[in-house]
TIVO-2410 file (N, C-alpha, C; in nm, 3 decimals):
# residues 100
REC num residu      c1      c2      c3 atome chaine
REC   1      X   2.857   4.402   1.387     N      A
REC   1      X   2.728   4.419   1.449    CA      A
REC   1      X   2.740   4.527   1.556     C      A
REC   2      X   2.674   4.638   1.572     N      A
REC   2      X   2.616   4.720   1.674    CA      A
REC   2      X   2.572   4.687   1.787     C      A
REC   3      X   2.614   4.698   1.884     N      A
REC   3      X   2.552   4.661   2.014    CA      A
REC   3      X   2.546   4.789   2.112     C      A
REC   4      X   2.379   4.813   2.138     N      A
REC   4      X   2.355   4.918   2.226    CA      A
REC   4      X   2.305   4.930   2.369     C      A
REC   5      X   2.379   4.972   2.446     N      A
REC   5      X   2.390   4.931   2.597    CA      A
REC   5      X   2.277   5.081   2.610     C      A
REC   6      X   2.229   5.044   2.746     N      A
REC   6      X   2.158   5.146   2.841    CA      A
REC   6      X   2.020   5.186   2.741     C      A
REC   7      X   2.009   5.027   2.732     N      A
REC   7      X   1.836   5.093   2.619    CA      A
REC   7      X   1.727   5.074   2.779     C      A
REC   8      X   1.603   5.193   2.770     N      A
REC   8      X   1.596   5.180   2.842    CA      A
REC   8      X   1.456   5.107   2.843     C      A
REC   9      X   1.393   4.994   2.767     N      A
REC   9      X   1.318   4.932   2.729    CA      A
REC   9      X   1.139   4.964   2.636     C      A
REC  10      X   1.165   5.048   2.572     N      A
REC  10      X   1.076   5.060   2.471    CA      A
REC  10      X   1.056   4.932   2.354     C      A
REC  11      X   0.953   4.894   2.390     N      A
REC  11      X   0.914   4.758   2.303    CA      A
REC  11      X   0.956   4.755   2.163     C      A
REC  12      X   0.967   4.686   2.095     N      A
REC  12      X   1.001   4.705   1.955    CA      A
REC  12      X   0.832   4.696   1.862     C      A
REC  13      X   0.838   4.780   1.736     N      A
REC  13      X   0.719   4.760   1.713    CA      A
REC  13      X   0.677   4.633   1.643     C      A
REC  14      X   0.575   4.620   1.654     N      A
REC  14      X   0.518   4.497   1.637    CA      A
REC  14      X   0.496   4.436   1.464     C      A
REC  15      X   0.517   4.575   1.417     N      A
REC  15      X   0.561   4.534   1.261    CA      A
REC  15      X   0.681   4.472   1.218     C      A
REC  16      X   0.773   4.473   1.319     N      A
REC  16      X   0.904   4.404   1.275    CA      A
REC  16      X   0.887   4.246   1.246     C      A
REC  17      X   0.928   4.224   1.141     N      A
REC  17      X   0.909   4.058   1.139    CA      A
REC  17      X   0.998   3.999   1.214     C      A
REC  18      X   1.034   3.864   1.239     N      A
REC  18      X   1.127   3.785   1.354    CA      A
REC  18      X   1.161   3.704   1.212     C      A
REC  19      X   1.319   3.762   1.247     N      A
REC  19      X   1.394   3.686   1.066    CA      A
REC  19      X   1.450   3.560   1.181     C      A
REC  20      X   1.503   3.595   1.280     N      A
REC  20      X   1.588   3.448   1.367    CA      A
REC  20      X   1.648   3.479   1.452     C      A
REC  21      X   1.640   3.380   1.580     N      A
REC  21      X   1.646   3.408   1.723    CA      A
REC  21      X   1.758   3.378   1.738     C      A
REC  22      X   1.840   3.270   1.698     N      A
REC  22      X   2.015   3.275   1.737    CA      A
REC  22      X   2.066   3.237   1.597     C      A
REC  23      X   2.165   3.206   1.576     N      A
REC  23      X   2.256   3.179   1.487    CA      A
REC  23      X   2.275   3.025   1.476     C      A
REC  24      X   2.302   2.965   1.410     N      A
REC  24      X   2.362   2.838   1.428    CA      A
REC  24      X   2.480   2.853   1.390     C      A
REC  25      X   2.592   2.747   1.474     N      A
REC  25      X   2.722   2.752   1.471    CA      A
REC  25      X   2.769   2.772   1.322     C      A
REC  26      X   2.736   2.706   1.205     N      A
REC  26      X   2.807   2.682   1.041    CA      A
REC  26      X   2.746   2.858   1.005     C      A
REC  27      X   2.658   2.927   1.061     N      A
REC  27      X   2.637   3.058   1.011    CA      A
REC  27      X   2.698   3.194   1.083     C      A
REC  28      X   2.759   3.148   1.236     N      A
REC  28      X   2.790   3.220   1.375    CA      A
REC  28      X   2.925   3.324   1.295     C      A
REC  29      X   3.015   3.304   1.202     N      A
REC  29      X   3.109   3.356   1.156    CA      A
REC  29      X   3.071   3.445   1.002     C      A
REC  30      X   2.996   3.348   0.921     N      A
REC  30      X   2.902   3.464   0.820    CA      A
REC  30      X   2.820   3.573   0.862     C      A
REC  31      X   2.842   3.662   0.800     N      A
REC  31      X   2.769   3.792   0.803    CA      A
REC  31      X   2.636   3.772   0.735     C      A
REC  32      X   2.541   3.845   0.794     N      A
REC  32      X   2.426   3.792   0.673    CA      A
REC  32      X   2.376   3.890   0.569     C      A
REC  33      X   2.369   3.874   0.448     N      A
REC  33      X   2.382   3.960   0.326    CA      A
REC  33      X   2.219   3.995   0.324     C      A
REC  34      X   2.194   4.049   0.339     N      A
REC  34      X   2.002   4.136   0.317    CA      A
REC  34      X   2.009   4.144   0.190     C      A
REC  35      X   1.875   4.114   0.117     N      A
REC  35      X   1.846   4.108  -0.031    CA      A
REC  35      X   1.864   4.300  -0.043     C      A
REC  36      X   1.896   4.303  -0.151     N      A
REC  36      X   1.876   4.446  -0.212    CA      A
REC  36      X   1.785   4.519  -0.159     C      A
REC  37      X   1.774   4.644  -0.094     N      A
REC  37      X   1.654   4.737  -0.097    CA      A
REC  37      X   1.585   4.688   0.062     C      A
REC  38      X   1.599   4.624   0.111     N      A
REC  38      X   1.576   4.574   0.235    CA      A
REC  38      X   1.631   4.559   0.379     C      A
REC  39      X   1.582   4.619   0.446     N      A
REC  39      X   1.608   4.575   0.597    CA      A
REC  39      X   1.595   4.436   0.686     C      A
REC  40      X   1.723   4.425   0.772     N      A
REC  40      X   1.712   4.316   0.849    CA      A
REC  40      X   1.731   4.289   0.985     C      A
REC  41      X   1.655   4.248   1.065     N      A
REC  41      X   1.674   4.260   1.212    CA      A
REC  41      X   1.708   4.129   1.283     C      A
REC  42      X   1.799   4.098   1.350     N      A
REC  42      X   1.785   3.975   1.369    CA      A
REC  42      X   1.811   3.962   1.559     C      A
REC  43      X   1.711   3.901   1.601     N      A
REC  43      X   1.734   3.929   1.751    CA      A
REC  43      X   1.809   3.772   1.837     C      A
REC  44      X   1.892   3.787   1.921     N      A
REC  44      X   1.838   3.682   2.011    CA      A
REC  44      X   1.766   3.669   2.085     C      A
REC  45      X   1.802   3.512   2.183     N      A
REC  45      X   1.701   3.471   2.288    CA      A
REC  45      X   1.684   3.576   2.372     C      A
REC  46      X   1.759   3.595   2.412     N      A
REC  46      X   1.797   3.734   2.525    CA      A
REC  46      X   1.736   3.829   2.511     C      A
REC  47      X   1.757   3.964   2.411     N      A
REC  47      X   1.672   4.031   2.386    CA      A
REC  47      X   1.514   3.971   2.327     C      A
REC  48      X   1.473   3.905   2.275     N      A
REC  48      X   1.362   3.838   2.259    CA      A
REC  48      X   1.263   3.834   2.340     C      A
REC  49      X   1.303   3.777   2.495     N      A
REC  49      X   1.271   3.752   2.643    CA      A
REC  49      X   1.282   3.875   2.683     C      A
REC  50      X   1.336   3.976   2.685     N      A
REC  50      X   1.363   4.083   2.726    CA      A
REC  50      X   1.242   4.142   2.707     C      A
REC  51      X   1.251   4.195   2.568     N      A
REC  51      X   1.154   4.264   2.474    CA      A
REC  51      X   1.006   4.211   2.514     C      A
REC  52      X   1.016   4.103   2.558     N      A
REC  52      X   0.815   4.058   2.584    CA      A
REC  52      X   0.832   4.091   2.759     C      A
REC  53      X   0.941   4.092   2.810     N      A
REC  53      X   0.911   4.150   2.994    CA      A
REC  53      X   0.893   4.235   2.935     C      A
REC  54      X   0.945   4.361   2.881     N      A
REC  54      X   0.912   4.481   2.842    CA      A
REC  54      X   0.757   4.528   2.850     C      A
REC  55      X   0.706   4.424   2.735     N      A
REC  55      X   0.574   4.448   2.696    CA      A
REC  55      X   0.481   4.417   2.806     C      A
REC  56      X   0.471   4.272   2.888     N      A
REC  56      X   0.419   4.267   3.012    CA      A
REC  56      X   0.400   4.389   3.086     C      A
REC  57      X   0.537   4.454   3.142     N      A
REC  57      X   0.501   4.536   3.206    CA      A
REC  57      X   0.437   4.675   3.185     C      A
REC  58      X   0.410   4.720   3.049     N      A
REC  58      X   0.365   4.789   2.985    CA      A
REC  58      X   0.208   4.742   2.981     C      A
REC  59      X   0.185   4.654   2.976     N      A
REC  59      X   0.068   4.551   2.982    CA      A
REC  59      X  -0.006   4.553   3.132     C      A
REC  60      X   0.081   4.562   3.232     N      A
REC  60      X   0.023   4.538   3.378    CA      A
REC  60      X  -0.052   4.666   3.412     C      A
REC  61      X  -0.153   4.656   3.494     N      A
REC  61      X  -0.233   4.786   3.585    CA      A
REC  61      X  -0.135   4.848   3.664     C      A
REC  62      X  -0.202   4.959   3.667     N      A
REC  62      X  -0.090   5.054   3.739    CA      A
REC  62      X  -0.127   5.002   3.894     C      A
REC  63      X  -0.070   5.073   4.010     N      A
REC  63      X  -0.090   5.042   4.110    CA      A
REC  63      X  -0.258   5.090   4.161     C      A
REC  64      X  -0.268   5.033   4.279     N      A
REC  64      X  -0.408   5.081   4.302    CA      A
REC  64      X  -0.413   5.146   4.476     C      A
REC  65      X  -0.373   5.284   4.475     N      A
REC  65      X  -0.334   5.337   4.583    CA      A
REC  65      X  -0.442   5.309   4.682     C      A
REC  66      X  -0.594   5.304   4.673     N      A
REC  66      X  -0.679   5.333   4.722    CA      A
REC  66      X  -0.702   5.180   4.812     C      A
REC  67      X  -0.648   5.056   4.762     N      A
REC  67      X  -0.662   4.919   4.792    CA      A
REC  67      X  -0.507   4.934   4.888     C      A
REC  68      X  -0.405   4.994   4.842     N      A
REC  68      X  -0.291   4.976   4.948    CA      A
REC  68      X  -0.284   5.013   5.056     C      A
REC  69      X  -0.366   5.153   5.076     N      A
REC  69      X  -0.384   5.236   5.178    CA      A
REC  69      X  -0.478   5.160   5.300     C      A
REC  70      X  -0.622   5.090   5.195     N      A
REC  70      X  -0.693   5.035   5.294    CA      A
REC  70      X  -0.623   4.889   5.398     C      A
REC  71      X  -0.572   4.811   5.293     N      A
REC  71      X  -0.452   4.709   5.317    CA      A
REC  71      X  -0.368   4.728   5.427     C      A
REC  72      X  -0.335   4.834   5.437     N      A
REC  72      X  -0.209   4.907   5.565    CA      A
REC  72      X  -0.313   4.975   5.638     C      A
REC  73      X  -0.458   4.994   5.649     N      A
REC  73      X  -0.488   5.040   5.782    CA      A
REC  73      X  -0.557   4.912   5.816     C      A
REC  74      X  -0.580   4.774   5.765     N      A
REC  74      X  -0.640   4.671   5.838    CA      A
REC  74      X  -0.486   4.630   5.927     C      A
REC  75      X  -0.401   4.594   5.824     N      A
REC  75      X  -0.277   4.549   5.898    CA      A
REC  75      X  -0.261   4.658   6.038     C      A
REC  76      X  -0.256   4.762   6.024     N      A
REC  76      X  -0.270   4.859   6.190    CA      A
REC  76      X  -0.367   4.831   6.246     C      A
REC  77      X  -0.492   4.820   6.244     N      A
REC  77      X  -0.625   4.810   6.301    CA      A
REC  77      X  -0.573   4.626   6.389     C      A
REC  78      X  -0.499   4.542   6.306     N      A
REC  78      X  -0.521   4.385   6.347    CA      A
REC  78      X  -0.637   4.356   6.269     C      A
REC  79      X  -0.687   4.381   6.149     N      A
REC  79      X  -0.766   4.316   6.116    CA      A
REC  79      X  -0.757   4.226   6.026     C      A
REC  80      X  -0.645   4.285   5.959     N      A
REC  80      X  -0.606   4.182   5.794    CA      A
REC  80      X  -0.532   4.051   5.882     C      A
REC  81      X  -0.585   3.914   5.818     N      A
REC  81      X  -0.499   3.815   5.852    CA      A
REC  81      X  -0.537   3.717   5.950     C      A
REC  82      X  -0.650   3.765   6.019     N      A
REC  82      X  -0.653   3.716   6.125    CA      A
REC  82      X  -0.769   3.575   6.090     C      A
REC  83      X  -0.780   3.514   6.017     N      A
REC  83      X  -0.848   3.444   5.906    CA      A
REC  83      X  -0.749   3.402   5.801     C      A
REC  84      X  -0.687   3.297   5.865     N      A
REC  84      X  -0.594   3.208   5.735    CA      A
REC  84      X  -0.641   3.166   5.594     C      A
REC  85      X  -0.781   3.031   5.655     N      A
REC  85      X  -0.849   2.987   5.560    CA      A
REC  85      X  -0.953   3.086   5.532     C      A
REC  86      X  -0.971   3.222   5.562     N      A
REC  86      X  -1.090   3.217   5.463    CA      A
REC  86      X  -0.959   3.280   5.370     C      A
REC  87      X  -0.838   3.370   5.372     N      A
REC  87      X  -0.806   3.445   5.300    CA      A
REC  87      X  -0.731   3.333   5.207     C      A
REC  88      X  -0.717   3.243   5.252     N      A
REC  88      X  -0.662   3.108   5.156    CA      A
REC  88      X  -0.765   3.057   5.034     C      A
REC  89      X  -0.891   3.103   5.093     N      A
REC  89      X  -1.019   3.042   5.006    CA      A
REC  89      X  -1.106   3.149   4.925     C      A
REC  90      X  -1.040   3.278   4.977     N      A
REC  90      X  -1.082   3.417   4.856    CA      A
REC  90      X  -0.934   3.412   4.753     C      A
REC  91      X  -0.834   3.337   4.808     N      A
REC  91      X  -0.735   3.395   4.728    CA      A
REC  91      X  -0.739   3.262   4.607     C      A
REC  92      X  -0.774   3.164   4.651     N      A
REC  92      X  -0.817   3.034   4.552    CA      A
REC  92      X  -0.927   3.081   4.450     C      A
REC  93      X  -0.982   3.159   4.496     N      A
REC  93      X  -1.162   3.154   4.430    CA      A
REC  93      X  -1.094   3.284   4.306     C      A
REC  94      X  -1.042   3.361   4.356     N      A
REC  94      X  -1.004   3.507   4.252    CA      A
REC  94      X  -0.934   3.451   4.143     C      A
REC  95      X  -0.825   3.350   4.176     N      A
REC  95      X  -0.765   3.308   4.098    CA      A
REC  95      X  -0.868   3.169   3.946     C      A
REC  96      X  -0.938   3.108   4.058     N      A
REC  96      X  -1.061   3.044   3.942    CA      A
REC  96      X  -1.129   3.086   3.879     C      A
REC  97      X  -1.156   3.253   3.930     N      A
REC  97      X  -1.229   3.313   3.835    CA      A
REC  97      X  -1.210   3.388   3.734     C      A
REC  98      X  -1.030   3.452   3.742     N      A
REC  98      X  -0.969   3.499   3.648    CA      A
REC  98      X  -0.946   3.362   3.541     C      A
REC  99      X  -0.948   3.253   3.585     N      A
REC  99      X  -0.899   3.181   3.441    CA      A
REC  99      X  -1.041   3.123   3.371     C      A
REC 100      X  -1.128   3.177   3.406     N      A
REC 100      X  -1.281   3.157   3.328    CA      A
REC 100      X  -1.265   3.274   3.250     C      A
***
């Protein structure tokens, strides 16, 4: 088996089928024979988990400079924070409304 270090996380494509995630011990020493004419990929847990952080973060919004900037001039001003519960009760409410 091939093992390639310093990948630097490009998702795998999504056409690949998932032949099997680990080995079981009675197969851990067999090689596995691919039918004729065919390709076979076989991943573990590890890369598996890997491969979907991958995609997450490929998945996430980029940053939002314009919200960080304002963020760091309330924190200078004294303005961010100074309000526990309400920022406890916008940060409850954003979150109820993302899971609608």
């Amino acid at each position: 088996m091939t093992r390639i270090d310093g990948h630097q996380g490009t998702p795998l494509p999504a056409q690949l089928e998932r032949v099997e995630t680990t080995r079981t011990p009675q197969r851990a020493n067999k090689p596995a024979i691919p039918a004729a004419g065919t390709d076979r990929v076989e991943m573990s847990q590890d890369v598996a988990f890997a491969n979907t952080v991958v995609q997450a973060v490929h998945e996430t919004p980029e940053l939002r400079e314009d919200k960080i900037a304002a963020a760091k001039k309330a924190l200078a001003d004294g303005t961010l924070g100074q309000d526990a519960a309400r920022l406890a009760d916008a940060l409850i409410d954003h979150m109820l409304d993302d899971k609608r």
